[in-house]
C-alpha positions in Angstrom: 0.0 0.0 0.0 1.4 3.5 -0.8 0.7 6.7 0.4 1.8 9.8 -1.6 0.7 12.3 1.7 4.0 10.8 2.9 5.9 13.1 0.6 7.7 15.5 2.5 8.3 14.1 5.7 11.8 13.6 5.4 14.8 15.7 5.3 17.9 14.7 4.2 17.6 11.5 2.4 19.7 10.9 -1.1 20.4 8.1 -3.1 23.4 6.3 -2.9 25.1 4.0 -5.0 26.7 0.6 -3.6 30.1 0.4 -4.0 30.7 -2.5 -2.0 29.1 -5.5 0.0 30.4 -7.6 2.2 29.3 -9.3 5.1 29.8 -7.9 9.1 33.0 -9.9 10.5 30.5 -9.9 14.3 27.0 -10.9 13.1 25.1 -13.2 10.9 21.8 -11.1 10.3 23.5 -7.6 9.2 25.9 -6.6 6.5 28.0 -3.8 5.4 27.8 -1.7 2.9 30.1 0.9 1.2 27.8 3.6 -0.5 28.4 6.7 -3.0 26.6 9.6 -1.2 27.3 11.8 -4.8 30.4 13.9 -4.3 32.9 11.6 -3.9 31.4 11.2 -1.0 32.0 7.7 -0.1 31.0 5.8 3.4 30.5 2.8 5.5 26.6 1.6 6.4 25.8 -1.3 8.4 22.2 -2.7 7.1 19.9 -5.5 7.6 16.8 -6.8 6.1 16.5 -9.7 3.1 17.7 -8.1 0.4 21.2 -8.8 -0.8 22.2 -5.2 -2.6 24.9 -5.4 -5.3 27.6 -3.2 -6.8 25.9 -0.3 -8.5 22.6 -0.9 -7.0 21.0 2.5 -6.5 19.4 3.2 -2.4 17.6 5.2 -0.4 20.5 6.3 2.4 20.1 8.5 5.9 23.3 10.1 6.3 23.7 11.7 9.8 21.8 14.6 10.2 19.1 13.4 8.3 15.4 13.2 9.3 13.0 10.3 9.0 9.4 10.5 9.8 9.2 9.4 13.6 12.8 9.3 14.5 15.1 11.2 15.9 18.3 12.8 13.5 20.3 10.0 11.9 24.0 9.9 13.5 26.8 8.0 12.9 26.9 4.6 15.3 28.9 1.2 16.0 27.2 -1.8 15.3 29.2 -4.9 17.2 32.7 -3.0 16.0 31.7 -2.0 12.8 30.9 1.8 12.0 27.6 2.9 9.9 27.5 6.7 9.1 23.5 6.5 8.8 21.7 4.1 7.3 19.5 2.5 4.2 15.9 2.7 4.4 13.1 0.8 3.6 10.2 2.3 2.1 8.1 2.0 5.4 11.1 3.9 7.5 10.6 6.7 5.0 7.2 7.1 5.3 6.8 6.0 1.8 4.9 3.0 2.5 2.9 1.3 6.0 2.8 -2.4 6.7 5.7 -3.3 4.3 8.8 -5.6 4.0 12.2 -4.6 5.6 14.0 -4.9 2.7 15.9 -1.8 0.9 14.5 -0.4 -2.1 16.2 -0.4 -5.7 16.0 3.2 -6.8 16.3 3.9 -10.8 20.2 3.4 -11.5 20.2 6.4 -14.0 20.0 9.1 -10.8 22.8 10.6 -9.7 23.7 10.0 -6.2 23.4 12.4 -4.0 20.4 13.2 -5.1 17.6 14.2 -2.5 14.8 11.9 -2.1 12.9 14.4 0.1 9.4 15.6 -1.2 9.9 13.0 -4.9 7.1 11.5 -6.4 8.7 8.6 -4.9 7.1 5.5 -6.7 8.7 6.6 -10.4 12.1 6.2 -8.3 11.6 2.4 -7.8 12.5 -0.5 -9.5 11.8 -4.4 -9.7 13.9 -6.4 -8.0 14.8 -9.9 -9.5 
């Protein structure tokens, strides 16, 4: 189920491209990700969920200081030794959607990252996954 009066209800959430994946050295159920916040901007996120992202995949990302609907501001953390500056989102912890899967989103691979998600007619953005 979507809701389009979600729009807006962020603040600060680009794309990102994946760089890298590989899994977290201290846990079975997480992973960690190196991401291209646009800018040469590039950083370590520690995410969870089902879905196994690739190289070049294009994602939803919470850099510190961002804003998601019912949560405080994004920071950087330590999960079991490994560092995460923000996260990836699903479409339900941006508001996008209510009552769905944990996974990450695949974006459209032709944006550019860095691009702000905030206030997007968000459902042109996604993808199928196969």
């Amino acid at each position: 189920m979507t809701d389009t009066a979600c729009v807006g209800q962020t603040s600060g959430v680009v794309a990102a491209r994946v760089l890298e994946v590989r899994p977290h050295p201290n846990a079975h159920s997480i992973r960690l990700a190196v991401i291209d916040l646009g800018n040469g901007i590039k950083r370590q996120v520690v995410y969870g969920g089902f879905r196994l992202l690739r190289p070049l995949d294009m994602v939803p990302a919470a850099p510190p200081g961002t804003r998601l609907p019912g949560r405080k501001k994004m920071r950087r953390r330590n999960y079991r030794g490994e560092s995460s500056f923000g996260m990836l989102c699903s479409t339900d912890e941006l508001g996008w959607t209510h009552g769905g899967d944990d996974a990450v989103p695949l974006l459209d691979p032709e944006l550019v990252p860095g691009t702000s998600l905030d206030s997007v007619e968000w459902e042109r953005l996604l993808i199928d996954a196969d």
